[in-house]
N, C-alpha and C positions, 0 to 999 in steps of 0.2 A: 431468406437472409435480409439482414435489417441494414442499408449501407448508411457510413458515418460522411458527414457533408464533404469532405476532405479524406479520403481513406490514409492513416500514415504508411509514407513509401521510407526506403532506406532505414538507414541506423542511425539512432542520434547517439550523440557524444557524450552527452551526460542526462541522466534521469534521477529525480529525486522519488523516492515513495514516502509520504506521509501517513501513519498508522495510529490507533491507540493504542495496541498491546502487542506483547509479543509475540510473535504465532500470525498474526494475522495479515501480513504479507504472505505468506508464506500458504497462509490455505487461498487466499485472492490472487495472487499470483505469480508465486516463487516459477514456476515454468516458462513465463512471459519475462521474469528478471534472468532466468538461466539462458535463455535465448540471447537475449539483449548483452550480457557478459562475455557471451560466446566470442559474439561479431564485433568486439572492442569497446562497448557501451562504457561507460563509467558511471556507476551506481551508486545513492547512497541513500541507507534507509534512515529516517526520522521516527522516531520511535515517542511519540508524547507521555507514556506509563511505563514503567517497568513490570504491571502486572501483580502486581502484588497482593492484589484481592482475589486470583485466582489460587488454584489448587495447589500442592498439598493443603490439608486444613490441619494438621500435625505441627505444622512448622509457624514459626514465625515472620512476620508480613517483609521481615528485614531478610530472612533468611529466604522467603518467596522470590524477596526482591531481587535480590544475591544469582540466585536461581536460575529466572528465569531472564534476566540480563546476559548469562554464560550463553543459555538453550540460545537464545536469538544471533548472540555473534558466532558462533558455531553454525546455525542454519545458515545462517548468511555466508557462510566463508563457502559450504557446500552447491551456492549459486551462484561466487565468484562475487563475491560484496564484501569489502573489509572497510568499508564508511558504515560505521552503525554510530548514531548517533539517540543517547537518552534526553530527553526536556525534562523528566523527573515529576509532573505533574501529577495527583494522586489518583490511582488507580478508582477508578466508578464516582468520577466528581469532578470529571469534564464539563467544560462550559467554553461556548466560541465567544470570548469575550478579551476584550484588548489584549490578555495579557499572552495567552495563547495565540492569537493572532500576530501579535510581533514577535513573537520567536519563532514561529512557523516563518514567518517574512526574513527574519535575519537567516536562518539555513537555506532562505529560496538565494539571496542576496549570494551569499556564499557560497554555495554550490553550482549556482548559475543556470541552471536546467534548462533544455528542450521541453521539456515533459514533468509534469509531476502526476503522480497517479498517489491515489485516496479514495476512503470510505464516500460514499454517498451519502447527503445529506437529508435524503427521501428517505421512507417507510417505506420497506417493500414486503406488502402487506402478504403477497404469494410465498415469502419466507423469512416468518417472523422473527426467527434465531439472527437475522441478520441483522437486523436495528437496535443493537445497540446502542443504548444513550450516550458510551459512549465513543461508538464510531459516526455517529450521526453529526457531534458537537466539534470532531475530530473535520469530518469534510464540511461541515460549514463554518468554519474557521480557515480552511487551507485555501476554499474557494474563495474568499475575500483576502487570502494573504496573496493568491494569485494576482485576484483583482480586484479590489486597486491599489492594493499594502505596494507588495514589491515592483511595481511601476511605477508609482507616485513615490518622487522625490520627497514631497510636504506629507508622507505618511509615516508616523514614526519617526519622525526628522532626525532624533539622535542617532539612531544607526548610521545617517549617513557623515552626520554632524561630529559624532564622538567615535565610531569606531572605522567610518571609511568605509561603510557599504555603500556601492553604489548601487541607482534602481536596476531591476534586469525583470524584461520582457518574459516569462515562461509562452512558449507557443501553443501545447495542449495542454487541455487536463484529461486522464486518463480514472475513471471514475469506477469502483467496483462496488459489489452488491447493488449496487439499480435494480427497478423494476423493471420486470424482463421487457416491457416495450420500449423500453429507453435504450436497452443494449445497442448499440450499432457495431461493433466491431469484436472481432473472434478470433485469436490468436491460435492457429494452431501449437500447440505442444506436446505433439504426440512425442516425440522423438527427444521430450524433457521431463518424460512423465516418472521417470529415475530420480531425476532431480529433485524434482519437488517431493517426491516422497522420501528423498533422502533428508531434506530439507527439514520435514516436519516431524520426522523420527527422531533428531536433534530436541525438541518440546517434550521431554518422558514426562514433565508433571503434566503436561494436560494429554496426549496420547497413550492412552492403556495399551492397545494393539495397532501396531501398523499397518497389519495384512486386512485386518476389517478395516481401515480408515484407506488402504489403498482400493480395495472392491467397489469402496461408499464412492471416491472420486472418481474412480475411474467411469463408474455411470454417469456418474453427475457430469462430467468433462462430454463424457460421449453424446450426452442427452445435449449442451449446449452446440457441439460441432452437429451433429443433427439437423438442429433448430437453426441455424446458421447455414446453412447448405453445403456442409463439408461431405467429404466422399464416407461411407458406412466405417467404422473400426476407428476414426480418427479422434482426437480428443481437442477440445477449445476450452479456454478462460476467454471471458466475455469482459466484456469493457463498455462505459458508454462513456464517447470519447467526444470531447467538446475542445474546436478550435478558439481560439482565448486571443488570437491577436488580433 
């Protein structure tokens, strides 16, 4: 087991998740949000795409959009999350570039978080389905909106100038898809492993079958608690968790 510098203790009060598309909290880690909602947490996801490059291919990119906007506030309500928030940015033409960067900073502003968790902005070359361009553009954008957008007063100035955000400190960032030597931290979720598959059952246009996508997890989970040194039958989302203050 890989310890993170700081292991996080307790329940924070508010968590922000930064994502590109819809669905992808949800296979990274709606079990880690069903947990955190249990114990009082207050969640709210950030959602920069609506998705709409994704599947049906039948439909149109409006009707996608429409779609798969519904599928994500529904997941989310089944892990105890009714902050779902769209940026509306266009789906596979992401870029960490000012403009996504100050809007990732104005919902850190607003929402105030302990924690925000997000894509990694590595290549993790051991599973290449995960690098996404654009989940990649998505965490290196959120990590400079951490730091130094939403600390730094002089960053973005109108937000604080025109609409009254003040700066706010996030204290970790909570980082998924890393490559697995970066993981430090293992969330058990066995006992939310309902959850998250209820969660992503809610996605029908990108889930054909649930019961193969629950077998596919449920290794995959077991393999990280595993590799984590959790007890045999137990399931982990993994995290590489970086203290930020």
């Amino acid at each position: 087991m890989i310890d993170s510098p700081n292991p996080p203790t307790g329940v924070p009060e508010r968590v922000l998740v930064v994502t590109a598309h819809p669905d992808d909290v949800d296979f990274g880690g709606a079990g880690t949000v069903a947990g955190w909602t249990a114990g009082g947490t207050s969640v709210t996801y950030c959602v920069c795409t609506a998705g709409e490059a994704g599947a049906p291919e039948d439909a149109t990119r409006e009707r996608v959009r429409q779609l798969r906007i519904a599928e994500q506030r529904r997941a989310a309500a089944r892990v105890g999350v009714d902050d779902v928030r769209f940026l509306d940015h266009e789906d596979g033409r992401l870029s960490p570039d000012l403009t996504l960067r100050r809007r990732i900073t104005r919902v850190i502003r607003s929402v105030r978080p302990e924690i925000v968790v997000t894509h990694s902005p590595e290549i993790n070359w051991s599973r290449i389905a995960l690098a996404h361009p654009d989940h990649r553009a998505v965490g290196e954008a959120t990590l400079a909106a951490v730091y130094p957008d939403a600390r730094n007063p002089f960053a973005h100035p109108e937000l604080l100038d025109r609409e009254g955000l003040r700066p706010w400190t996030v204290r970790q960032l909570w980082i998924t898809e890393s490559p697995e030597e970066r993981a430090n931290h293992a969330v058990d979720v066995t006992d939310r492993f309902t959850d998250k598959i209820a969660a992503l059952s809610e996605h029908a246009s990108q889930v054909a079958d649930s019961r193969d996508l629950a077998a596919m997890l449920r290794e995959h989970l077991g393999d990280n608690a595993r590799r984590h040194g959790l007890v045999e039958g137990r399931l982990a989302e993994v995290f590489q968790v970086v203290n930020t203050e």
